[in-house]
N, C-alpha and C positions, 0 to 999 in steps of 0.2 A: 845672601840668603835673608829672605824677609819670615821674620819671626812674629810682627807685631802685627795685631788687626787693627790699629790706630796707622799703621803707614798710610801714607800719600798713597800710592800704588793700589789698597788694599783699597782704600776710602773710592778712589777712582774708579776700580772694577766694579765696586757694591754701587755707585751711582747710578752707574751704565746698565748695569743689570735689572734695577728697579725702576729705569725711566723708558717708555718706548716710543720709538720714534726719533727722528733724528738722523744725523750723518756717522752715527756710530752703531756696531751692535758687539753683545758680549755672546762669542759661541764656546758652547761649553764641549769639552770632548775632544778628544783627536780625532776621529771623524770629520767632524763639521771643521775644523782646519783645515785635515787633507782636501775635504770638496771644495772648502771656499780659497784655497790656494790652486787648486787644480782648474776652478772655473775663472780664476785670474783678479780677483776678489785681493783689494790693496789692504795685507793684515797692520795693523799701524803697533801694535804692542803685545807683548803674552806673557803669559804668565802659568807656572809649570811646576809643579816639585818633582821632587828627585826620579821619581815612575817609569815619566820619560826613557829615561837614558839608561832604564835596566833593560829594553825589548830594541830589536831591528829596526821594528815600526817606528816605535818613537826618537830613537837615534838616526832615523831617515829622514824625520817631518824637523827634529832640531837641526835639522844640518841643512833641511830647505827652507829654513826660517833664516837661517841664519844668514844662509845664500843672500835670501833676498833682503839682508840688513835689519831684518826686525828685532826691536830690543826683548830680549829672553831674560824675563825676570824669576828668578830660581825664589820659592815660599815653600817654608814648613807648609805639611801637609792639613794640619788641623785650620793653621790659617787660608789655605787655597779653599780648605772645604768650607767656609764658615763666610766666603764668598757669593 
């Protein structure tokens, strides 16, 4: 569980997200996961708090994350939000 907004991880997301353009993008939402795994869109990292894995939904899209080997980084929710 990442706790800190000085993590590597945390630092990396907050990059990604303030730069545009590029061979990366940060989609926010599970929405935009299920579509960009659905239209076959390579997810390379994610990053999730606990939410997830209380509904169907998202204990479906972690389990096709997971499927396809992507690393699932579990964050306090103050720090995902602060993203």
């Amino acid at each position: 569980m990442i706790r800190s907004r000085s993590n590597a991880v945390v630092r990396r997301f907050r990059a990604l997200k303030e730069r545009a353009g590029g061979d990366l993008a940060l989609l926010e939402g599970t929405r935009l996961v299920e579509e960009a795994l659905s239209a076959g869109v390579k997810i390379v990292e994610t990053a999730v708090s606990g939410r997830p894995g209380r509904t169907p939904q998202g204990r479906t899209l972690l389990q096709a994350l997971r499927g396809r080997r992507v690393p699932v980084r579990q964050m306090d929710e103050a720090v995902l939000a602060s993203i």
